[in-house]
C-alpha positions as MATLAB code, in Angstrom:
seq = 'XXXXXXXXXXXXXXXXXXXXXXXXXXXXXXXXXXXXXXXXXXXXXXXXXXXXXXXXXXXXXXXXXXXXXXXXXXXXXXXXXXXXXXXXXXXXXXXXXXXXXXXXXXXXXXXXXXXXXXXXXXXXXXXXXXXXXXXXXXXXXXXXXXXXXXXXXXXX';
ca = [
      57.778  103.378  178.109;
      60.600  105.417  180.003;
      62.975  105.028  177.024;
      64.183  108.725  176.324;
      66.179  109.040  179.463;
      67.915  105.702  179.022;
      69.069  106.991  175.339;
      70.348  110.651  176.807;
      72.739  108.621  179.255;
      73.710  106.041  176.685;
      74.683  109.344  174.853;
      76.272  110.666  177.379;
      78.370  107.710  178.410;
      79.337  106.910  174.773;
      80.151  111.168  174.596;
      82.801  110.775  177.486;
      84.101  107.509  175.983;
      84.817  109.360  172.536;
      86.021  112.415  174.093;
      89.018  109.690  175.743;
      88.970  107.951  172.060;
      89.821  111.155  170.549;
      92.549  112.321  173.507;
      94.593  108.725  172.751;
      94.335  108.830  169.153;
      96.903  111.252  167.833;
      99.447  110.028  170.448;
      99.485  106.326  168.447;
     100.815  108.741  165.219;
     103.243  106.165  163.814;
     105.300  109.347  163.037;
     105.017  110.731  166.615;
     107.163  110.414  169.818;
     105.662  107.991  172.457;
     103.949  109.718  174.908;
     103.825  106.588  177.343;
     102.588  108.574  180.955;
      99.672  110.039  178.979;
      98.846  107.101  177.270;
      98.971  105.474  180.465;
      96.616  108.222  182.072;
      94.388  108.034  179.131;
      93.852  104.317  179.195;
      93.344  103.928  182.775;
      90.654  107.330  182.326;
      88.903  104.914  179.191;
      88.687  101.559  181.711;
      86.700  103.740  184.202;
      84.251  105.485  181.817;
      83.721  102.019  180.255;
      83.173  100.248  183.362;
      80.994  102.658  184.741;
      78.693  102.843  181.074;
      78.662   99.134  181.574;
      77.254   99.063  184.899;
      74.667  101.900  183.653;
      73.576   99.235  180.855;
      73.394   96.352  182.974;
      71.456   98.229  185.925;
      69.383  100.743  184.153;
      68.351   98.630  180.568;
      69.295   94.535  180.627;
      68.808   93.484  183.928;
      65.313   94.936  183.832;
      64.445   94.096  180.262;
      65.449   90.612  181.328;
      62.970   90.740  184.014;
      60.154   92.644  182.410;
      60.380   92.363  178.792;
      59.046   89.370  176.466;
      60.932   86.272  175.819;
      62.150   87.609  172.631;
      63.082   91.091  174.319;
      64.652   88.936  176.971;
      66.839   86.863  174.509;
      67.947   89.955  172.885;
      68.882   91.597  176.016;
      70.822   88.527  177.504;
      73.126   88.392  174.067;
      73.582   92.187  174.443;
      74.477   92.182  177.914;
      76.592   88.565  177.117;
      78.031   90.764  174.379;
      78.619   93.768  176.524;
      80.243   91.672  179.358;
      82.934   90.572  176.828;
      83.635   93.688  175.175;
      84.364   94.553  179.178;
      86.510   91.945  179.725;
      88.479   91.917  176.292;
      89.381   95.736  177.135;
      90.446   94.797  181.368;
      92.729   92.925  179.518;
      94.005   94.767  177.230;
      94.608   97.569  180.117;
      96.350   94.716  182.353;
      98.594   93.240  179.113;
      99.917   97.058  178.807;
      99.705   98.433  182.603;
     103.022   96.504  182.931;
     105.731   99.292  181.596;
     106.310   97.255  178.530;
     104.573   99.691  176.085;
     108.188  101.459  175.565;
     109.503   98.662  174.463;
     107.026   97.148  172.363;
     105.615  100.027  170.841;
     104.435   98.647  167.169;
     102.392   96.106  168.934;
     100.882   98.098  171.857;
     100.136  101.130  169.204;
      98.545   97.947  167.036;
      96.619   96.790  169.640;
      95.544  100.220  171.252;
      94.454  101.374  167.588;
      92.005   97.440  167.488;
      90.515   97.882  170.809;
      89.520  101.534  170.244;
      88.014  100.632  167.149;
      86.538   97.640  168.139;
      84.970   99.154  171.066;
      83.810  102.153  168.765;
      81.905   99.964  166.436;
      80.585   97.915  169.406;
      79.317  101.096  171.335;
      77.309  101.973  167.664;
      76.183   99.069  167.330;
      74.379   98.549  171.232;
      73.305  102.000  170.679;
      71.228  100.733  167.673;
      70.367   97.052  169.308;
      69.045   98.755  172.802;
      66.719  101.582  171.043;
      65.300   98.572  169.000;
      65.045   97.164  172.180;
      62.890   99.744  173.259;
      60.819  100.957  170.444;
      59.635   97.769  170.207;
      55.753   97.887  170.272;
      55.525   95.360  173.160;
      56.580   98.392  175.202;
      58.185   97.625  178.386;
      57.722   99.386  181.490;
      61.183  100.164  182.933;
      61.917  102.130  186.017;
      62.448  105.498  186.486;
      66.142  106.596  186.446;
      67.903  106.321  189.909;
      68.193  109.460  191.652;
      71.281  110.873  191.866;
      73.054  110.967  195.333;
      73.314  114.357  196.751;
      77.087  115.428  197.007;
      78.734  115.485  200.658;
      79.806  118.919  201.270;
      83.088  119.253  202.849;
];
């Protein structure tokens, strides 16, 4: 099974993501000034490193597990990738509810809800992490593709 690649960039993905946790965190200090423009910057930077490890886990480990694997592998990959696909759309919205200038003046709540969905999507990325190499230990080994190749940069 071609597992240990898919684990490095599930590692890598979730490394960017916590590097962005860790940038957003100390500007929600209830004792702080509001830094909105960074915030701003910051959440917007989180959306696109989410989106893009979501794609990478739909492409690269449920869409193929749902293809190739058993039926129970396949049930347990549809539920992650269900559960994935909300966890997506629960944090688009929280970008959209916030990406509207009214952070400054509701700054208990946005801090509140900035401090859930960071957590929330912290315990969710540790817990796929542990579901998906499950996934793939399991002894009815599946046979996923190689990683894709990556594109070679235009030079310019």
């Amino acid at each position: 099974m071609v597992a240990g690649w898919i684990v490095q960039r599930f590692d890598d993905h979730h490394a960017r993501s916590v590097t962005l946790f860790r940038q957003m965190r100390p500007l929600l200090d209830p004792k702080g000034e509001a830094d909105l423009p960074a915030l701003a910057r910051i959440r917007w930077a989180l959306l696109r490193t989410l989106v893009e490890f979501q794609l990478f886990k739909h492409r690269d480990i449920f869409d193929p597990v749902i293809r190739l694997g058993t039926p129970s592998q396949q049930k347990q990959a549809r539920a992650l990738k269900e559960e994935c696909a909300q966890l997506g759309a629960d944090v688009r919205a929280f970008v959209t509810r916030w990406s509207n200038g009214s952070a400054g003046t509701a700054w208990a709540d946005h801090r509140r809800q900035t401090i859930a969905i960071l957590d929330r999507v912290e315990r969710g990325l540790i817990d796929q992490r542990r579901a998906i190499v499950m996934l793939l230990l399991d002894n009815r080994a599946i046979i996923l593709p190689a990683p894709p190749r990556a594109q070679p940069r235009a030079r310019g």
